[in-house]
C-alpha positions as CSV (number, residue, x, y, z in Angstrom):
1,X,0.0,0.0,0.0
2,X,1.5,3.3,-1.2
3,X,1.0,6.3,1.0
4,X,-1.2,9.1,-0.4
5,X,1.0,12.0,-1.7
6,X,-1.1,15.5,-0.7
7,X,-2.7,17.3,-2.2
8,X,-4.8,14.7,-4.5
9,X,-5.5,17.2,-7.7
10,X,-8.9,16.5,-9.5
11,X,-9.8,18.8,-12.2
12,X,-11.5,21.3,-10.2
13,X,-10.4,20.2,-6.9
14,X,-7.7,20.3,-4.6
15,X,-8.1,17.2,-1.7
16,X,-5.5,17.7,1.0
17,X,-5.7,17.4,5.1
18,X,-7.5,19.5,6.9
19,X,-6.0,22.3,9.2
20,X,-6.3,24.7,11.6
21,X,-7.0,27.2,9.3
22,X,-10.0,25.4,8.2
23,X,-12.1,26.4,11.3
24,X,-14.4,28.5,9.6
25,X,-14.7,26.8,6.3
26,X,-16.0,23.7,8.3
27,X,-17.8,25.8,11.0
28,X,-19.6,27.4,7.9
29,X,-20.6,23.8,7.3
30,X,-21.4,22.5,10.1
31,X,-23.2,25.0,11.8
32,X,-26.1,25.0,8.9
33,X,-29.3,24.1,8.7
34,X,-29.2,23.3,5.0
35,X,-25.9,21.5,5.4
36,X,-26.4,19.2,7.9
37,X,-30.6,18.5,7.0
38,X,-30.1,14.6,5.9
39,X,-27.0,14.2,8.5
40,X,-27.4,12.3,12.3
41,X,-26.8,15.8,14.1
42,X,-27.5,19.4,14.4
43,X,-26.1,22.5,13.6
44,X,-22.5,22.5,15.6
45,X,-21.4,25.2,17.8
46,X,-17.3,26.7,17.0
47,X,-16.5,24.5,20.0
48,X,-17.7,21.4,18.7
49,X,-16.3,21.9,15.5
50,X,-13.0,22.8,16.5
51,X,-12.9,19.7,18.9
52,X,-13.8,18.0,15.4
53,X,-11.3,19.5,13.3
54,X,-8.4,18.3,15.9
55,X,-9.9,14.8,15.9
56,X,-9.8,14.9,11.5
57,X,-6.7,16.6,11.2
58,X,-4.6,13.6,11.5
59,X,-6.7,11.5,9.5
60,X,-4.6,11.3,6.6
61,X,-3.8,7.4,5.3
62,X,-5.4,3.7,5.4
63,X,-2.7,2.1,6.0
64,X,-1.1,-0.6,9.0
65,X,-1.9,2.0,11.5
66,X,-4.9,3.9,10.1
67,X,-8.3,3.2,8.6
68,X,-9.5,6.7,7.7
69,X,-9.3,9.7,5.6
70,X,-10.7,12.5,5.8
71,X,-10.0,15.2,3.6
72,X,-11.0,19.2,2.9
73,X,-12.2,19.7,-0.7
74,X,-11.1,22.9,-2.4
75,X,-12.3,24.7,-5.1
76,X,-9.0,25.4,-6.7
77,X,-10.4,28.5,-8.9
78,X,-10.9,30.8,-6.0
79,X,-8.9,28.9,-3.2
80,X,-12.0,27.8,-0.3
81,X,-13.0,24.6,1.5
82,X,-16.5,23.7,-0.2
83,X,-16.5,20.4,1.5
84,X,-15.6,17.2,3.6
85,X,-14.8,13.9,1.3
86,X,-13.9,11.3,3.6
87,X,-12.8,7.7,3.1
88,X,-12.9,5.0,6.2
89,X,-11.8,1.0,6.2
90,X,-14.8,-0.3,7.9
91,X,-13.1,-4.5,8.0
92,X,-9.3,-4.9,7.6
93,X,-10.2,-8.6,7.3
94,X,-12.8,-8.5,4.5
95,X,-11.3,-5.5,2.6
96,X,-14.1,-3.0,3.4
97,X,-14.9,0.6,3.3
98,X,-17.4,3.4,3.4
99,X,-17.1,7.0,1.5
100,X,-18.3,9.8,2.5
101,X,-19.1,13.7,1.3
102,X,-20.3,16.7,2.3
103,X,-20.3,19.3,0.4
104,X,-21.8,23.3,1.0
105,X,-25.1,24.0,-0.1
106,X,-23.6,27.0,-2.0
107,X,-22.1,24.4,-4.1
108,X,-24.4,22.0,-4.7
109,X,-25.4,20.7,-8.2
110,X,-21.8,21.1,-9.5
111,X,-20.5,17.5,-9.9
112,X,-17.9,18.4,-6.9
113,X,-18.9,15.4,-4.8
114,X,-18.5,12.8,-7.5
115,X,-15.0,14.1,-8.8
116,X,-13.9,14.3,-5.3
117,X,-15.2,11.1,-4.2
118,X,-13.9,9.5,-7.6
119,X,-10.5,10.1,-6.3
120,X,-11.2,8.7,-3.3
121,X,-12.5,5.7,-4.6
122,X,-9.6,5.4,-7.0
123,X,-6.9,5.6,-4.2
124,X,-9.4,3.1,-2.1
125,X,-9.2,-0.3,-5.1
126,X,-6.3,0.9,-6.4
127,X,-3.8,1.6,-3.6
128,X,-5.3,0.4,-0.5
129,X,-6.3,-2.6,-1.8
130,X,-10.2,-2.2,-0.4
131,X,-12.4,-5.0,-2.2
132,X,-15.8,-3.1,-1.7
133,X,-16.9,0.3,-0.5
134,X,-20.2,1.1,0.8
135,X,-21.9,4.5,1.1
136,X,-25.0,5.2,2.8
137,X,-27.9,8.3,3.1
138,X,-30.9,9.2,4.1
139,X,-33.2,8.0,1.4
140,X,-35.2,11.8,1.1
141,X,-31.8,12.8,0.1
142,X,-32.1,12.1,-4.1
143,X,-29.3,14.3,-4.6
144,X,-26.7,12.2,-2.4
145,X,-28.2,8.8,-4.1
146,X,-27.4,10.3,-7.6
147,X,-24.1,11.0,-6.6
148,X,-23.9,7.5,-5.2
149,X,-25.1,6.5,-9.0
150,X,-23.0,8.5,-11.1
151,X,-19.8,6.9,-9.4
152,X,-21.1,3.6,-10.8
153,X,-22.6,2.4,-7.1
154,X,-25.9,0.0,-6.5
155,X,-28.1,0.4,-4.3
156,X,-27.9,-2.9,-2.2
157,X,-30.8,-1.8,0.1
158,X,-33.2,0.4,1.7
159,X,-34.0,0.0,5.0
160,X,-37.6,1.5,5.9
161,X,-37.6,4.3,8.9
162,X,-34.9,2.4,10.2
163,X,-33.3,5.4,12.2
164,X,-35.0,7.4,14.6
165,X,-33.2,11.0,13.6
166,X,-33.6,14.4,14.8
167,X,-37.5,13.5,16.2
168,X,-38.7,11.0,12.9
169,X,-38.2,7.5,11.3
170,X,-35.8,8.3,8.3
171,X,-35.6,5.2,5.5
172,X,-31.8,4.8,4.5
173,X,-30.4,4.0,1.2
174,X,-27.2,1.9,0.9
175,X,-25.1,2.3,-1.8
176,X,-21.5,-0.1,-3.0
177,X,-19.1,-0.7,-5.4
178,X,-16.9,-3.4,-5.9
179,X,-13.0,-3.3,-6.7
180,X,-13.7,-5.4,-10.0
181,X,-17.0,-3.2,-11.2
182,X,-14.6,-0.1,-10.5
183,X,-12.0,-1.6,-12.5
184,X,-14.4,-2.6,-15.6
185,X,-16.5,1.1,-15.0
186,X,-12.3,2.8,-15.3
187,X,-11.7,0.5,-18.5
């Protein structure tokens, strides 16, 4: 498994850690109504999300030591964090893992969450060697699914008002991919 060399360029994108100087960016995110609608919590305070950012900051390889990434997404045309692309190993023994996105509402409808999760997925079959990935959302979110969809994922399940979140039943819609339908989907 090759470590990741930062920052992973996409066409529109620059994916690198996240760091102190992020704060805002992700307080932006987190602390909005819009952002964090289909999500399991609220609106953060600047405390909670600065306890957050020390906790992702480090979160930089899947490797012997680590199973997660979690990365800031910047718009490389006028330098800002739009979002939070993350990549976890969810089973070292069965070659697992689960992606992740979030990305600001004042972005949406862009194609940034596919081309940044693209290059997660890419560095997930390709370098660390992942046999499936997984993604998951709360099924009232049709944007997230199409994302889900446009990176070449199947919807495995959904599981009816299976989560009791923020006062209501939600359904949730899981998503995967497999390391050889990646490989056929990449030619």
């Amino acid at each position: 498994m090759s470590p990741l060399t930062f920052p992973l360029n996409t066409e529109r994108l620059e994916l690198r850690p996240f760091v102190d100087g992020d704060l805002d960016a992700l307080f932006a995110m987190q602390n909005s109504e819009a952002m964090t609608r289909y999500l399991y919590w609220r609106p953060r305070s600047r405390d909670e999300v600065r306890e957050q950012l020390e906790r992702i900051k480090v979160m930089t390889a899947i490797d012997e030591s680590s199973d997660a990434i979690r990365l800031a997404a910047v718009l490389v045309a006028a330098p800002e964090v739009i979002g939070d692309i993350s990549l976890r190993r969810t089973s070292r023994e069965h070659a697992q893992g689960e992606i992740g996105y979030v990305i600001h509402p004042a972005h949406h409808g862009h194609g940034f969450a596919t081309e940044a999760c693209r290059s997660l997925l890419s560095y997930g079959f390709e370098e660390a060697g992942l046999h499936r990935i997984a993604a998951t959302a709360d099924a009232r979110n049709v944007a997230s699914t199409r994302v889900m969809e446009r990176l070449g994922m199947r919807r495995e399940a959904l599981l009816r008002e299976n989560e009791f979140v923020k006062g209501e039943w939600t359904d949730e819609a899981e998503y995967a991919i497999l390391a050889s339908e990646w490989k056929a989907r990449d030619g």
